[in-house]
PyMOL commands that place a pseudoatom at each C-alpha (Angstrom):
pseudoatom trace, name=CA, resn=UNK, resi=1, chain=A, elem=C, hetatm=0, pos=[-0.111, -20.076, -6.749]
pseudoatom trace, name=CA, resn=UNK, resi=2, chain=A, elem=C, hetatm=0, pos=[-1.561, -21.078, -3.727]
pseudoatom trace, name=CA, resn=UNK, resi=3, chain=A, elem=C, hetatm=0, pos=[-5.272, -21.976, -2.804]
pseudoatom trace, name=CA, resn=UNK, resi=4, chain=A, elem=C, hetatm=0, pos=[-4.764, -19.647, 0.569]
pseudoatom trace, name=CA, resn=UNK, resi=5, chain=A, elem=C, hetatm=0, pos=[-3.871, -16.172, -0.688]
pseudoatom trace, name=CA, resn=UNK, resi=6, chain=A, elem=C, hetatm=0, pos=[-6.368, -13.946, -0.940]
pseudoatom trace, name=CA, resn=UNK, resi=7, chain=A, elem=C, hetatm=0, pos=[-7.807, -12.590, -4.441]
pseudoatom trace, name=CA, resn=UNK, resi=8, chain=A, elem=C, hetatm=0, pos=[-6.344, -9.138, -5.515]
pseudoatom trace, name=CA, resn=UNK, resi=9, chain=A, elem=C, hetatm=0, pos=[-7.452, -6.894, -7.601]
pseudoatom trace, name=CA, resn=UNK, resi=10, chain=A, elem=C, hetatm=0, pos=[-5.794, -5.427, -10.657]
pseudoatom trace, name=CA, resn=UNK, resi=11, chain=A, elem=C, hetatm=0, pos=[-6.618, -2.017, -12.777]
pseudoatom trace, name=CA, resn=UNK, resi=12, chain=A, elem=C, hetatm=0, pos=[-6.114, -1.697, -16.036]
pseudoatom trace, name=CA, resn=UNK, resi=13, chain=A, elem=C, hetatm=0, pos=[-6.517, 1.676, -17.852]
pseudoatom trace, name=CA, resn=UNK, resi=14, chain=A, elem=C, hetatm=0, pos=[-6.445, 1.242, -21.662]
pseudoatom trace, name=CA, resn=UNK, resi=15, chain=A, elem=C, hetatm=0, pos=[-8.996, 3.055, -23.784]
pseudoatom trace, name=CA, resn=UNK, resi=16, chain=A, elem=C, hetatm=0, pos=[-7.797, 0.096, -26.384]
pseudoatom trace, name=CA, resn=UNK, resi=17, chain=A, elem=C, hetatm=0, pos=[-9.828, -3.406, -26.313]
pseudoatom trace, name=CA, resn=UNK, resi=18, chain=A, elem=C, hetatm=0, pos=[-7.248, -5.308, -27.506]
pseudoatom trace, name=CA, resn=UNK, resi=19, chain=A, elem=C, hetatm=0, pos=[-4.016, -4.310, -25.130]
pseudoatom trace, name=CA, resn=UNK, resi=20, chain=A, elem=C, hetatm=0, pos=[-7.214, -4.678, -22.321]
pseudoatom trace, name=CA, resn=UNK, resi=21, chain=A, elem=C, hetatm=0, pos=[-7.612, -7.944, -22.987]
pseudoatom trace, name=CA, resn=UNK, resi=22, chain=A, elem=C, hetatm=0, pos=[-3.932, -8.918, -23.830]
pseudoatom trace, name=CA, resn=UNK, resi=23, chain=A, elem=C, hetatm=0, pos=[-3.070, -7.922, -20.147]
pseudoatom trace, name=CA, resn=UNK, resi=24, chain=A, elem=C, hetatm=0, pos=[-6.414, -8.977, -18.533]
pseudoatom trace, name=CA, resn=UNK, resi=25, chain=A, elem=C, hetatm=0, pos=[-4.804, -12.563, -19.991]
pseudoatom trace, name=CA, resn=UNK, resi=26, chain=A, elem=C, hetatm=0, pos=[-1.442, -12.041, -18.719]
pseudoatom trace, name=CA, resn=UNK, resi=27, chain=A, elem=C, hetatm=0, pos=[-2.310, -11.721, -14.746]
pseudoatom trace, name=CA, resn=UNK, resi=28, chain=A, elem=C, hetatm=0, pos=[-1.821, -14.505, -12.574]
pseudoatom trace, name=CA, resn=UNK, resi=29, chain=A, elem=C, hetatm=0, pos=[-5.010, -16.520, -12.133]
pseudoatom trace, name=CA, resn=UNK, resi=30, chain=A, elem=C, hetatm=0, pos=[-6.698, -16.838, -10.025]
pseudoatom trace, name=CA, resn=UNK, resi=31, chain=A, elem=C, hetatm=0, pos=[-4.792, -14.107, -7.755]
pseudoatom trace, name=CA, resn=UNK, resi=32, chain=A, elem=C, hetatm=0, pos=[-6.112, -11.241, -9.610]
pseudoatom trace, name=CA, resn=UNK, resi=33, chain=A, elem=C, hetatm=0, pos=[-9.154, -12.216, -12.014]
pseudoatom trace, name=CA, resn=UNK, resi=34, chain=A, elem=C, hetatm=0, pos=[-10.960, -10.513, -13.162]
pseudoatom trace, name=CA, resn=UNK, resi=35, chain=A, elem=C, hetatm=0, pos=[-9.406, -7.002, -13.903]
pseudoatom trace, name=CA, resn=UNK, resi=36, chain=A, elem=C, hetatm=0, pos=[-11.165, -3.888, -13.549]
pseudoatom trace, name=CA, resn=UNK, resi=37, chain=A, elem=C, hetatm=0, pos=[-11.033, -2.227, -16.118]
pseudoatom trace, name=CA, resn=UNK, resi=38, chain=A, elem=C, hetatm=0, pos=[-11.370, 2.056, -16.580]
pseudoatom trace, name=CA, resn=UNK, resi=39, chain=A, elem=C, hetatm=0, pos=[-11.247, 3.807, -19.591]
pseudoatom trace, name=CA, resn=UNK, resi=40, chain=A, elem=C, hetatm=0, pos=[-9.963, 6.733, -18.776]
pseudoatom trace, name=CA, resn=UNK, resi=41, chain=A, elem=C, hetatm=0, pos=[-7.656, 8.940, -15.740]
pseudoatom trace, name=CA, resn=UNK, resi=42, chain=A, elem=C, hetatm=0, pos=[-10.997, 9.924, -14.316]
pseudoatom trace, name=CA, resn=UNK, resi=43, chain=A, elem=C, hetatm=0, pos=[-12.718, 6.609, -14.439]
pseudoatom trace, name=CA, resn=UNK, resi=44, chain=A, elem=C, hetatm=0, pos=[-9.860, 4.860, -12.482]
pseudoatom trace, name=CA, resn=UNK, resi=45, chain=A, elem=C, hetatm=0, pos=[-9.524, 7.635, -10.249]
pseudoatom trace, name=CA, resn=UNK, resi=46, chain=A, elem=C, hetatm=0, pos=[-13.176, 7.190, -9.027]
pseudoatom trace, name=CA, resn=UNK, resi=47, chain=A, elem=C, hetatm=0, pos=[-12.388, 3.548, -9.151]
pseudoatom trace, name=CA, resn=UNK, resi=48, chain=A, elem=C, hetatm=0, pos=[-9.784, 3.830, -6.992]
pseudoatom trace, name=CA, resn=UNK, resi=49, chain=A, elem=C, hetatm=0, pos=[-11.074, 6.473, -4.339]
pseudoatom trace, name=CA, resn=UNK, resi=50, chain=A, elem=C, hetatm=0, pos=[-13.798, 3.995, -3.655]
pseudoatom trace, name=CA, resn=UNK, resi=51, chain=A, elem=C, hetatm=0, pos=[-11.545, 0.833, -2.931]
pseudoatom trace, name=CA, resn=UNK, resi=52, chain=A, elem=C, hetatm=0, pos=[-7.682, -0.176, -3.591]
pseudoatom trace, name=CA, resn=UNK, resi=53, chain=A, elem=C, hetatm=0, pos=[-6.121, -1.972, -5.936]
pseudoatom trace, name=CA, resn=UNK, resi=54, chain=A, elem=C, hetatm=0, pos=[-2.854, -4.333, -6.294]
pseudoatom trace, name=CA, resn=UNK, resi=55, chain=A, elem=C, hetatm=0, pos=[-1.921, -3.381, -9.497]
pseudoatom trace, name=CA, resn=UNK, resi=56, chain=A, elem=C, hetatm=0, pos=[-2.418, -0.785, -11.779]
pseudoatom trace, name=CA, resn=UNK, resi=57, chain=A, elem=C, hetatm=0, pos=[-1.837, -0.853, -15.504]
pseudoatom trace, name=CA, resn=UNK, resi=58, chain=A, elem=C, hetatm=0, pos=[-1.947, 2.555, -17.748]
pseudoatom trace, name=CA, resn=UNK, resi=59, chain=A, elem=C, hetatm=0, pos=[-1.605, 2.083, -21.226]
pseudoatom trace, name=CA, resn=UNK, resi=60, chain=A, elem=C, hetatm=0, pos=[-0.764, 5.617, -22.600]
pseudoatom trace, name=CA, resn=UNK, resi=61, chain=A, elem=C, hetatm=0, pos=[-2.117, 8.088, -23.900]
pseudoatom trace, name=CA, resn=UNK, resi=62, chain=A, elem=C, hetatm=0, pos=[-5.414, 8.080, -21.855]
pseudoatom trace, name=CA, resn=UNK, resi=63, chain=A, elem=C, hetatm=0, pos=[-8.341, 10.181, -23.527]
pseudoatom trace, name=CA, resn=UNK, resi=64, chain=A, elem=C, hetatm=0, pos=[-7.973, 13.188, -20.652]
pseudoatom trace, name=CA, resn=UNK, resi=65, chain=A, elem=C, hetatm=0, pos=[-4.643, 13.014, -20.282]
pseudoatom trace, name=CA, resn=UNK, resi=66, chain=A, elem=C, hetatm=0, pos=[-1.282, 11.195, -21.408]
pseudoatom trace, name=CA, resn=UNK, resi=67, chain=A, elem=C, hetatm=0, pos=[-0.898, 9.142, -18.110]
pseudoatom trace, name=CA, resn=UNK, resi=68, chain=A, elem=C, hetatm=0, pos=[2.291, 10.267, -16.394]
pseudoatom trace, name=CA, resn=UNK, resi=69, chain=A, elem=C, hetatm=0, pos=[0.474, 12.769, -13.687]
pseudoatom trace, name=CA, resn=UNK, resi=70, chain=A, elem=C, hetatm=0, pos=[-2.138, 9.982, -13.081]
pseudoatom trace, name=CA, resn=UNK, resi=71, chain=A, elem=C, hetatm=0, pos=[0.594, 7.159, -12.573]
pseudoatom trace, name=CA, resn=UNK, resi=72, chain=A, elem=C, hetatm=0, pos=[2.715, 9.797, -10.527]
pseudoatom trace, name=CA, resn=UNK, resi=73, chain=A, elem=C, hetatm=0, pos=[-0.408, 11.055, -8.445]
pseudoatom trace, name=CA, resn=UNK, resi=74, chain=A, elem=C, hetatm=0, pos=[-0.810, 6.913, -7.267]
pseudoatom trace, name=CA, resn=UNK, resi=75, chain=A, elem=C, hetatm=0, pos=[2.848, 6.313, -6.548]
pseudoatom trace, name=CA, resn=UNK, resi=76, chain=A, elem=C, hetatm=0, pos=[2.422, 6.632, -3.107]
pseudoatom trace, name=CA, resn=UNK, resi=77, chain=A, elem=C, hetatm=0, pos=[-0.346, 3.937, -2.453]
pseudoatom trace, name=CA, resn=UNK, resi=78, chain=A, elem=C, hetatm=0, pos=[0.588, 0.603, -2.184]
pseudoatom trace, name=CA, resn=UNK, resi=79, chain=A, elem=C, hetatm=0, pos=[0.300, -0.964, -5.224]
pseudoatom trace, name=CA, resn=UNK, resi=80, chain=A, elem=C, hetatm=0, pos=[2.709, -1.883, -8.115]
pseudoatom trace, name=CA, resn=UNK, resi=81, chain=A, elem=C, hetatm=0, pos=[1.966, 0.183, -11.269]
pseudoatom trace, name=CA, resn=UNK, resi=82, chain=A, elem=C, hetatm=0, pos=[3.172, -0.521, -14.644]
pseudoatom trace, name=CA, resn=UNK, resi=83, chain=A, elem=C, hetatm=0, pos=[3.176, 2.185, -17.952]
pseudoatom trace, name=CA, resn=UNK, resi=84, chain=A, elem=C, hetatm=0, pos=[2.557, 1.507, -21.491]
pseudoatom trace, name=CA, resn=UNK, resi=85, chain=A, elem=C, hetatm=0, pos=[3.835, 3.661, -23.910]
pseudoatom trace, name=CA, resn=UNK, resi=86, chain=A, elem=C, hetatm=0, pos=[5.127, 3.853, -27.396]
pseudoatom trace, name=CA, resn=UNK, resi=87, chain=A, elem=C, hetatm=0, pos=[8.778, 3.110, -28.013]
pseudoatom trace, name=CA, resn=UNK, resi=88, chain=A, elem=C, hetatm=0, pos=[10.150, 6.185, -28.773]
pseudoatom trace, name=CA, resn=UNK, resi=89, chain=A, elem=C, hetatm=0, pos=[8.250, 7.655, -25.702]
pseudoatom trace, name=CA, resn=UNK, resi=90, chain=A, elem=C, hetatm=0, pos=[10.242, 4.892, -23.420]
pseudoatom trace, name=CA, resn=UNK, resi=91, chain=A, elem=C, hetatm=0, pos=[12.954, 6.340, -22.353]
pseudoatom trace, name=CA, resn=UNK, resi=92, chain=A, elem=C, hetatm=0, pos=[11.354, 9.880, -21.723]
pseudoatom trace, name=CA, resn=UNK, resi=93, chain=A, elem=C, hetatm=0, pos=[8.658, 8.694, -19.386]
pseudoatom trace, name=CA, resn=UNK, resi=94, chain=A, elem=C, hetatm=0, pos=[10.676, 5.813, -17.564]
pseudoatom trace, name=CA, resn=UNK, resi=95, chain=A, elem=C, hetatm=0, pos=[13.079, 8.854, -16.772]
pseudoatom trace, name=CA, resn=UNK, resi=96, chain=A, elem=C, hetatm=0, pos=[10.045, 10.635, -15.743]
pseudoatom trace, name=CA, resn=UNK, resi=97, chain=A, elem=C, hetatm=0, pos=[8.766, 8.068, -13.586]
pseudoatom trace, name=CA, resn=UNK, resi=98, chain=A, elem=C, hetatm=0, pos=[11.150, 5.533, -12.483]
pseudoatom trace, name=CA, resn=UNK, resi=99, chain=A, elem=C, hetatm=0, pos=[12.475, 7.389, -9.352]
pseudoatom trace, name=CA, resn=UNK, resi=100, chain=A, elem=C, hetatm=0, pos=[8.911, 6.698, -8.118]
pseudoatom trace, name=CA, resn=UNK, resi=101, chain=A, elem=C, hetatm=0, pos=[8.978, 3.197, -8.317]
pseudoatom trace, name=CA, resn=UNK, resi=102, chain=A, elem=C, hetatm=0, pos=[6.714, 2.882, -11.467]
pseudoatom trace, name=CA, resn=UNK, resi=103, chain=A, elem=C, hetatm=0, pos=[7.726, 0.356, -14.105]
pseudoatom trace, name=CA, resn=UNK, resi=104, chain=A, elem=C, hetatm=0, pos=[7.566, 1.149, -17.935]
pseudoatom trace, name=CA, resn=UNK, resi=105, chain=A, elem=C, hetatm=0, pos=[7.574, -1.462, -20.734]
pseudoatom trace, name=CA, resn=UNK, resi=106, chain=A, elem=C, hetatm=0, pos=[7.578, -0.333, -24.422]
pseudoatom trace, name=CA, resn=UNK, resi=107, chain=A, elem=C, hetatm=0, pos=[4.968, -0.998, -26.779]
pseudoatom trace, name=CA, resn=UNK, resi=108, chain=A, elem=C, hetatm=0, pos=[4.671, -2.825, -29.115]
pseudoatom trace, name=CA, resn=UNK, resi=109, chain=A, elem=C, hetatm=0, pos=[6.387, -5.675, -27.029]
pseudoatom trace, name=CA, resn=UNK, resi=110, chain=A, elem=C, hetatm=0, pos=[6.806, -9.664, -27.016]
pseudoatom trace, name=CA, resn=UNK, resi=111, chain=A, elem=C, hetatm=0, pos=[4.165, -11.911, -24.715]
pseudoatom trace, name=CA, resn=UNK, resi=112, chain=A, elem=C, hetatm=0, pos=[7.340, -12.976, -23.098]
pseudoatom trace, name=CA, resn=UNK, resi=113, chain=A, elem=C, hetatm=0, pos=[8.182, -9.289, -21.980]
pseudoatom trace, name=CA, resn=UNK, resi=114, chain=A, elem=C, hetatm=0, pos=[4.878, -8.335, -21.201]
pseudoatom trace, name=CA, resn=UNK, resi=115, chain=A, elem=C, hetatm=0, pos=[3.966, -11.323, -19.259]
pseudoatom trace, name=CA, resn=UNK, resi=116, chain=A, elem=C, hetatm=0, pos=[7.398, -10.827, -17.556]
pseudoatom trace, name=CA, resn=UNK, resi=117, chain=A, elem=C, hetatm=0, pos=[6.750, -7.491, -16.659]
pseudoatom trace, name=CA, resn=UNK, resi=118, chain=A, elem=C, hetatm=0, pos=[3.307, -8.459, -15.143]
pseudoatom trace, name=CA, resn=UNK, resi=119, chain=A, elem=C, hetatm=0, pos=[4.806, -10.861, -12.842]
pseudoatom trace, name=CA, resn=UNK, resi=120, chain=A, elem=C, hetatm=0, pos=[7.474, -8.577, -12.247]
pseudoatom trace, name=CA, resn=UNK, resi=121, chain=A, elem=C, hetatm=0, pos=[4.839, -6.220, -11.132]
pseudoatom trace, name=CA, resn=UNK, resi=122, chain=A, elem=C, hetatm=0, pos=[2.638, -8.770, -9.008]
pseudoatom trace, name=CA, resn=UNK, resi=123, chain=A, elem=C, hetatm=0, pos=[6.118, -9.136, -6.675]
pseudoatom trace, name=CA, resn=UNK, resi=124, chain=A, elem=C, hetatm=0, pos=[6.347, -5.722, -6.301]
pseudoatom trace, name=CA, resn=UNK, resi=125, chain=A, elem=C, hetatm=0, pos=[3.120, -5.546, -5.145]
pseudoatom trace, name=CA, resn=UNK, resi=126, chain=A, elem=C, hetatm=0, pos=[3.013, -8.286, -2.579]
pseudoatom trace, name=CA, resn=UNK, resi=127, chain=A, elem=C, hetatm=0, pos=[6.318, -6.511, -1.407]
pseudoatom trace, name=CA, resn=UNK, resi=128, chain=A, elem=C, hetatm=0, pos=[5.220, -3.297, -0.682]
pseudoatom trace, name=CA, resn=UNK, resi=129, chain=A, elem=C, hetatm=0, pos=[2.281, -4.701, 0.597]
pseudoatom trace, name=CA, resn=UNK, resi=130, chain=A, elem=C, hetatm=0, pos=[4.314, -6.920, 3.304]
pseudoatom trace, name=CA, resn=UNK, resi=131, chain=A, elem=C, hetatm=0, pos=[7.114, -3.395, 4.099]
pseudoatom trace, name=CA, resn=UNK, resi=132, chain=A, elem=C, hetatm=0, pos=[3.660, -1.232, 4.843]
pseudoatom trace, name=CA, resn=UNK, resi=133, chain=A, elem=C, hetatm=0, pos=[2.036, -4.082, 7.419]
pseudoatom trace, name=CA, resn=UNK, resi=134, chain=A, elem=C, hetatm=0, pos=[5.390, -4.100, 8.838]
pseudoatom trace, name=CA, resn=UNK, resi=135, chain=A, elem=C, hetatm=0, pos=[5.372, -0.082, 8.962]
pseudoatom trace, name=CA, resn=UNK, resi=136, chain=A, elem=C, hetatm=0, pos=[1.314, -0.691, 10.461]
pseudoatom trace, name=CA, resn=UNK, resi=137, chain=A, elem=C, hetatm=0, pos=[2.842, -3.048, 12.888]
pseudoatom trace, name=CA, resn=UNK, resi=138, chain=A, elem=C, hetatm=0, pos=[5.990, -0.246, 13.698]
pseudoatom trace, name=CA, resn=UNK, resi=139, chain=A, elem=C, hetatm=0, pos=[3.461, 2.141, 14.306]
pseudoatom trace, name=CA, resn=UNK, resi=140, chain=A, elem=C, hetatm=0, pos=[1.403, 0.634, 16.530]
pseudoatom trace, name=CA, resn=UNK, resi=141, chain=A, elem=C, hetatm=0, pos=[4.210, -0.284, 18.796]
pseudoatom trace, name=CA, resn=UNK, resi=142, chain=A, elem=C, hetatm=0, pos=[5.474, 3.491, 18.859]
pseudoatom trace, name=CA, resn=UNK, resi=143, chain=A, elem=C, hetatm=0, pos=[2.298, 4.493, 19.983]
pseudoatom trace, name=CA, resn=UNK, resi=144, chain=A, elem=C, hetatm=0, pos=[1.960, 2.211, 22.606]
pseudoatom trace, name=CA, resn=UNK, resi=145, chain=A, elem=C, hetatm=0, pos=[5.233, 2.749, 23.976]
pseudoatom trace, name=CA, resn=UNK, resi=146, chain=A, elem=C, hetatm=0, pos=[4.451, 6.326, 24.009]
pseudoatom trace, name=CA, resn=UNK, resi=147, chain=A, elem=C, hetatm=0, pos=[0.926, 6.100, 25.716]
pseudoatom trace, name=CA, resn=UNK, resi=148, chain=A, elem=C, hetatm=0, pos=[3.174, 4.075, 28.175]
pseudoatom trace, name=CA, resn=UNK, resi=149, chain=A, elem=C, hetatm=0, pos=[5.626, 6.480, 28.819]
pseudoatom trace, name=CA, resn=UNK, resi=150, chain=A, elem=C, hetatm=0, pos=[3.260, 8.972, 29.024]
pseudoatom trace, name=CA, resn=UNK, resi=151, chain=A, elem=C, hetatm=0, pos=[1.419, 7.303, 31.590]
pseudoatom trace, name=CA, resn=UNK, resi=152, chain=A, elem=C, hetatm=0, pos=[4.746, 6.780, 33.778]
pseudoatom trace, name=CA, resn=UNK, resi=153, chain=A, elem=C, hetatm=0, pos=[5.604, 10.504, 33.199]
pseudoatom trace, name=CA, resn=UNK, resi=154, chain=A, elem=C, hetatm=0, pos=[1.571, 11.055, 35.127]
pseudoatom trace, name=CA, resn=UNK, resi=155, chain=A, elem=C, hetatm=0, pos=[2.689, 8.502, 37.466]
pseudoatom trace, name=CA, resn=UNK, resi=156, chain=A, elem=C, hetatm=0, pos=[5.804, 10.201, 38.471]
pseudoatom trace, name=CA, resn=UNK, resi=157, chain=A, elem=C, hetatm=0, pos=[4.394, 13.590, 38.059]
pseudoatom trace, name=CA, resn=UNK, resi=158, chain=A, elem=C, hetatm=0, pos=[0.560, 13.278, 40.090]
pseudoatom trace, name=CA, resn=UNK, resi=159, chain=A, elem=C, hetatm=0, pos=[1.789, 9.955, 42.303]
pseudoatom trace, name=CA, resn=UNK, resi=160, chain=A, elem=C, hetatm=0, pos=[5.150, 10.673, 43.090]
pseudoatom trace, name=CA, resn=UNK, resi=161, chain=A, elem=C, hetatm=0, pos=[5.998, 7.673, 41.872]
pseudoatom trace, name=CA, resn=UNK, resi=162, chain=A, elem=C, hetatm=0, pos=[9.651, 7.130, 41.180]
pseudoatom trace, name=CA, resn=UNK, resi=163, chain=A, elem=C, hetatm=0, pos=[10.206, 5.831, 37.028]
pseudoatom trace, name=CA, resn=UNK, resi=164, chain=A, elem=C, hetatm=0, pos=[10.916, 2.351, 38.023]
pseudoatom trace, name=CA, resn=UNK, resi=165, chain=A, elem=C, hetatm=0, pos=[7.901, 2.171, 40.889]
pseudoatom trace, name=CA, resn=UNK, resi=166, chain=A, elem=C, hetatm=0, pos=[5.429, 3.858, 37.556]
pseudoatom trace, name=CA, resn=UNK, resi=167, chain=A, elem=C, hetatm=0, pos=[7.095, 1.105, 34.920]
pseudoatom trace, name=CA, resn=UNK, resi=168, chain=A, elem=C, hetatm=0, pos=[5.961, -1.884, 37.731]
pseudoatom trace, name=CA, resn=UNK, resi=169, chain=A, elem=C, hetatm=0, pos=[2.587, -0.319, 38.252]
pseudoatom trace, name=CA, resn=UNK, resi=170, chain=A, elem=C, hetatm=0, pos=[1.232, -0.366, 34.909]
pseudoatom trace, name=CA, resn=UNK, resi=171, chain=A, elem=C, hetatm=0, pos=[2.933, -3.894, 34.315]
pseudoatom trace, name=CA, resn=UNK, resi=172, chain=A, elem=C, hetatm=0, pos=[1.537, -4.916, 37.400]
pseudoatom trace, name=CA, resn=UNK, resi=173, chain=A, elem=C, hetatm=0, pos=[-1.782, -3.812, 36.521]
pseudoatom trace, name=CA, resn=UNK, resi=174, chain=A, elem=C, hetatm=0, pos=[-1.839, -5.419, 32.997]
pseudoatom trace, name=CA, resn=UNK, resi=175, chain=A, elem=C, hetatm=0, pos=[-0.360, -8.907, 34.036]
pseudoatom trace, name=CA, resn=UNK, resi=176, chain=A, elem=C, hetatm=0, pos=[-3.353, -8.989, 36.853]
pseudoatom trace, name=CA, resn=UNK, resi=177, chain=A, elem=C, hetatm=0, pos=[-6.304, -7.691, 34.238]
pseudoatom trace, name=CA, resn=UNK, resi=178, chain=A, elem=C, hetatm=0, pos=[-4.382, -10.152, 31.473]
pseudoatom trace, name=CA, resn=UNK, resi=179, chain=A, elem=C, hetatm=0, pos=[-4.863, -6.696, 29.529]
pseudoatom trace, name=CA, resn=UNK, resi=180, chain=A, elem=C, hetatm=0, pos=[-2.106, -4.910, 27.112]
pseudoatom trace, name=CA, resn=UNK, resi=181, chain=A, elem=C, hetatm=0, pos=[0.088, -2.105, 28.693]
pseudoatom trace, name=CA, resn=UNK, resi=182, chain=A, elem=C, hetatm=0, pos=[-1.606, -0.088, 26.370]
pseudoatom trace, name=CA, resn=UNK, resi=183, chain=A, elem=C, hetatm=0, pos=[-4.270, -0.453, 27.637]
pseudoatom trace, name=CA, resn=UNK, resi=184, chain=A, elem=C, hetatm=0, pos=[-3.874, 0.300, 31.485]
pseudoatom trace, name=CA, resn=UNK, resi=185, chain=A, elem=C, hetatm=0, pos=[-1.617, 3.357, 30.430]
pseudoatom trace, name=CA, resn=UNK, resi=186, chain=A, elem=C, hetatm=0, pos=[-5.010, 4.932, 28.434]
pseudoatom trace, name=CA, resn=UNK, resi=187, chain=A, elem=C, hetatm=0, pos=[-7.190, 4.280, 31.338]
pseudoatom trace, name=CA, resn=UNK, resi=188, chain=A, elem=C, hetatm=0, pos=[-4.273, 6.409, 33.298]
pseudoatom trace, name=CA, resn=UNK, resi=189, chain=A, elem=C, hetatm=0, pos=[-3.696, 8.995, 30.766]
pseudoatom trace, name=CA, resn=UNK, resi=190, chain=A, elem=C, hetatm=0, pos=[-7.568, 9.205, 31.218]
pseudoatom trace, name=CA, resn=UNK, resi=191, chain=A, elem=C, hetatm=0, pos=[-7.469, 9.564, 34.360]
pseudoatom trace, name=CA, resn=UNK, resi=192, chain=A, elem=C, hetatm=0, pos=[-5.075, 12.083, 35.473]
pseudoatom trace, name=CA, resn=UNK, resi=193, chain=A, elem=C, hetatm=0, pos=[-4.828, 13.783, 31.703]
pseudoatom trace, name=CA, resn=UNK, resi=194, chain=A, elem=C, hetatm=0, pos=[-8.195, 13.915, 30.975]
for i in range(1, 194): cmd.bond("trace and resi %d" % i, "trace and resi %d" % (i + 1))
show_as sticks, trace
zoom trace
């Protein structure tokens, strides 16, 4: 690991000390110590509606609930989550949750497995992480090409500007103010929208 990345944070839900602990040993230091830790569905759910996490462990069952509606409930934030669960559970809640993108590992298990499964984890993580700034950064661009277009459509519309006379007006005016296009096409929209 490298001295530049930035801490994360891991959750681990385990009403257990010792599985707590076991995992809490596993993560990658210094990238994600120390783990939070919740003892229940309704612990980590306050924990998490106050601030995100990288990583979530649930060791099942929880004391409010077995686990699967909490892990399925967070399978559409970004973070990797991993389930615990007896062996002859396994298969029936990996079916149930696999087609979310949750990982399951039996218990009891082998360091080696666990401790592979955590860094398994801690890449899928950093990977959905990197696909949802590129989807921030895909967004952003859609709606600045749209507050452009919108702003020729004005142009063409109030000005009677042809398309390619309203595309060289608001490039025009952003190369001379050294501002984004985005910029000079909201102070249009503003102007002749507003």
């Amino acid at each position: 690991m490298t001295a530049s990345k930035a801490c994360r944070r891991a959750l681990i839900v385990s009403v257990g000390d010792k599985l707590y602990e076991h995992f809490s040993q596993l993560l990658p230091r210094p990238d994600f110590y120390p783990a939070i830790r919740a003892r229940s569905a309704g612990e980590a759910r306050r924990i998490l509606s106050q601030s995100p996490v990288d990583l979530l462990i649930v060791d099942t069952p929880l004391p409010d609930e077995f686990g699967v509606d909490f892990a399925l409930s967070m399978a559409d934030r970004t973070m990797g989550i991993l389930m615990v669960v007896k062996a002859d559970l396994y298969d029936q809640v990996s079916c149930q949750v696999e087609d979310q993108g949750i990982l399951t590992v039996s218990k009891p298990n082998s360091r080696q497995v666990l401790c592979s499964s955590v860094k398994l984890l801690a890449a899928l993580s950093a990977r959905l992480q990197k696909m949802e700034q590129k989807n921030q950064s895909l967004q952003e661009k859609m709606a600045d090409i749209r507050a452009v277009n919108r702003a020729k459509w004005l142009l063409i519309d109030r000005c009677n500007m042809s398309e390619k006379d309203a595309h060289y007006f608001i490039e025009k005016q952003a190369m001379d103010a050294r501002v984004p296009r985005r910029k000079v096409a909201d102070n249009i929209i503003r102007s002749y929208d507003g």
